[in-house]
C-alpha positions in Angstrom: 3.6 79.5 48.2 -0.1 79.1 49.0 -1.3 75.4 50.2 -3.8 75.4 46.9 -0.5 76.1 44.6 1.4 73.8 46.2 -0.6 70.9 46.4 -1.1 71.2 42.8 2.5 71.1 42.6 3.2 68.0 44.5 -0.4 66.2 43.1 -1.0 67.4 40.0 2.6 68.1 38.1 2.9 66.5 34.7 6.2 67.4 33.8 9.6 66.1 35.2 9.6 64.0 38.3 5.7 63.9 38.1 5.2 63.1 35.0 3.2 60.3 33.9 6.0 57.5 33.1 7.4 58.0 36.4 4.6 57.6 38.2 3.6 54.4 36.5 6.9 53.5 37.3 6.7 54.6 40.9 3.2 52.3 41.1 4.9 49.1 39.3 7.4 48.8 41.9 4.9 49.5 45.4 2.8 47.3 43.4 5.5 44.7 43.6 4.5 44.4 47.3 1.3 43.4 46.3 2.9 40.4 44.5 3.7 39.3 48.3 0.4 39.6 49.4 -1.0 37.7 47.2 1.7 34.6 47.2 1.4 35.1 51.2 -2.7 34.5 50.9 -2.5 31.6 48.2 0.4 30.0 49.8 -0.8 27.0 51.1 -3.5 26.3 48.0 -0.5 24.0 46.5 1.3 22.9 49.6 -1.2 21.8 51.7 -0.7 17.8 50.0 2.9 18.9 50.8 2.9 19.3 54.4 0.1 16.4 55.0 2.6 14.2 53.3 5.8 15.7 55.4 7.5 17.5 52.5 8.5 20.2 55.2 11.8 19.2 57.1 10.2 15.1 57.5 7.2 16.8 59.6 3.7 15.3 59.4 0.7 17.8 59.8 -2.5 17.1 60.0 -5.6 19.0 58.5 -6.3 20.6 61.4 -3.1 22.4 61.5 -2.7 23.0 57.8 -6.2 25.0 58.5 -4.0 26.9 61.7 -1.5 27.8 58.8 -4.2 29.2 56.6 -6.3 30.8 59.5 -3.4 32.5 61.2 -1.7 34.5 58.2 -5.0 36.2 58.1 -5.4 37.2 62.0 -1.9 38.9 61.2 -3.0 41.2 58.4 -6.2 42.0 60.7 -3.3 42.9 63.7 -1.2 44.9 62.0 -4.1 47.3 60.6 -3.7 49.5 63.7 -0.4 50.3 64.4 0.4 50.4 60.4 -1.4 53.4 60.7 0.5 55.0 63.2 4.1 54.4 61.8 2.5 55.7 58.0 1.9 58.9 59.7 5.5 58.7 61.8 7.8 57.5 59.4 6.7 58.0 56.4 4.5 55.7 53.4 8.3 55.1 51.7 9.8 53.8 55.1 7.1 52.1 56.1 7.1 50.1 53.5 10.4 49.0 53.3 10.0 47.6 57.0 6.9 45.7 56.2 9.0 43.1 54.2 11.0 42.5 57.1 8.1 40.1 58.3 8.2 38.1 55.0 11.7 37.8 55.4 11.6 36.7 59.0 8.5 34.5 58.3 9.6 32.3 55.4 13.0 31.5 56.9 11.4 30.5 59.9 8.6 28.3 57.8 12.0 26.4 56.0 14.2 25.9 58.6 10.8 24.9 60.9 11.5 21.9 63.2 8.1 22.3 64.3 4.0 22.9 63.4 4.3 26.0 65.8 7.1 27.5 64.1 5.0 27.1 60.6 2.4 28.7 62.9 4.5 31.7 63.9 6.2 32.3 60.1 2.9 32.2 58.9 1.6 35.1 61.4 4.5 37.0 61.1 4.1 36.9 57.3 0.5 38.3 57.3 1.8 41.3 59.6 3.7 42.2 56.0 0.7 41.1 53.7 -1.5 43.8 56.1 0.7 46.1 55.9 1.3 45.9 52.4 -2.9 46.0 51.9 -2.9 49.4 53.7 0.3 51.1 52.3 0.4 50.2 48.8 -3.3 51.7 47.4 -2.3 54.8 49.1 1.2 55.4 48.2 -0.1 54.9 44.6 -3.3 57.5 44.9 -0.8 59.9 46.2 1.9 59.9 43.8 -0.7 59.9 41.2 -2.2 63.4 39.4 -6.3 63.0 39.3 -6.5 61.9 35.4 -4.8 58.5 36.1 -4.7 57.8 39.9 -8.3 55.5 39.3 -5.7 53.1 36.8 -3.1 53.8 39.2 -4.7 52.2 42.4 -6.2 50.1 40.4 -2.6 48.2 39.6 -2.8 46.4 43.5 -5.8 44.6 43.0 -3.9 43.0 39.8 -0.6 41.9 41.3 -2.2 40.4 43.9 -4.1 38.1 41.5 -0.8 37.7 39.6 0.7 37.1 43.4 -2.4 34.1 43.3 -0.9 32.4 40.0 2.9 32.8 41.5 2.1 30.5 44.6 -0.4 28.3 42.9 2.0 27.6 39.6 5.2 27.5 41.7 3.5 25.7 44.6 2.6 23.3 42.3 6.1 22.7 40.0 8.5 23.3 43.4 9.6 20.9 46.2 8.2 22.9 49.3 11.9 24.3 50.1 12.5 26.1 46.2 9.0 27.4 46.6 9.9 29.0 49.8 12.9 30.4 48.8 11.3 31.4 45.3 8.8 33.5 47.8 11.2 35.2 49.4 13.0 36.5 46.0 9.7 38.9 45.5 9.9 41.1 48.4 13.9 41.4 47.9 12.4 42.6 44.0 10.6 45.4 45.5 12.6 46.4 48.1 15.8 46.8 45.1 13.0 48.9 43.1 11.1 50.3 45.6 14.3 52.2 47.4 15.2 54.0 44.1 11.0 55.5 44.2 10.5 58.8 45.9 8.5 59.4 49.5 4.7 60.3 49.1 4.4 64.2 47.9 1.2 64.4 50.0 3.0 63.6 53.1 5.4 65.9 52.6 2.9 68.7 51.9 0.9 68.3 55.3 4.5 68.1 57.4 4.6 71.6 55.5 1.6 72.5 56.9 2.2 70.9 60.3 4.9 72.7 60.4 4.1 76.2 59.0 6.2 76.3 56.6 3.8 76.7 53.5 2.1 79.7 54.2 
């Protein structure tokens, strides 16, 4: 099979596995990461009162370190640009993926069971290593399980659930005591991981490990 033929197989297919519905399927669920990055960048819109008034485990914070727990999700999305980039090549878009939600795991137990500002500091860090992740994987997962007539719509879908990830923190951040809402974050990346294994890898990868390999000529 030539490379033309068979990267109109893998990209361009509208019939069975690639057919439309299942790639809009495919793209709800990655998309469901997106929900995470979102929550994780709003976060601290409604709990900032929260943790001034020491809502979080009877500590105290002050301004200054509420602006730390802002600040430092975001210097973890801009660190794990590089070597996201390296395991998506390595291992795969699919398993890449399902690592980055260990970090949102890891970083909102650590946040509610915190006993002190630097362990908000450090959840909150290791958090934006998944939200940066998530901002590099999830766009191109969905352009490359996506045929050319709907991938624009496709990609498109990330930029919406992180909005909708926006109006999850700032309406639960707002109704929850600090420790529901935490928990209540963490029940969104165990949503797309239970969806997200079920999705196949990315076609596109698959096709240039054929070529890599030689095995498409």
């Amino acid at each position: 099979m030539s490379s033309r033929r068979c990267g109109q197989t893998i990209r361009e297919q509208k019939d069975g596995p690639g057919s439309t519905a299942a790639v809009y399927v495919a793209a709800f669920a990655v998309c469901v990461g997106a929900v995470c990055t979102g929550i994780a960048l709003a976060w601290t819109s409604n709990v900032s009162e929260k943790l001034l008034a020491g809502s979080l485990n009877g500590m105290f914070f002050e301004k200054m370190d509420v602006a730390w727990a802002v600040g430092i999700m975001k210097i973890g999305c801009c660190v794990t640009t590089i070597p996201i980039g390296v395991l998506l090549d390595t291992i795969g878009r699919k398993t890449t993926m399902m690592v980055a939600t260990l970090p949102f795991y890891v970083g909102y137990v650590l946040i509610a069971f915190a006993t002190h500002k630097y362990m908000l500091f450090a959840g909150r860090f290791i958090i934006g290593l998944g939200a940066g992740a998530f901002s590099c994987c999830s766009p191109l997962y969905a352009a490359e399980i996506a045929h050319k007539e709907i991938r624009g719509s496709v990609v498109s879908f990330y930029f919406m659930f992180v909005s909708f990830g926006f109006v999850y923190a700032n309406v639960l951040g707002w109704l929850l005591p600090i420790k529901l809402f935490i928990f209540a974050c963490i029940i969104v990346p165990v949503i797309f991981t239970t969806m997200f294994f079920f999705q196949p890898k990315s076609p596109f990868r698959m096709f240039l490990l054929q070529i890599r390999n030689g095995k498409s000529a």
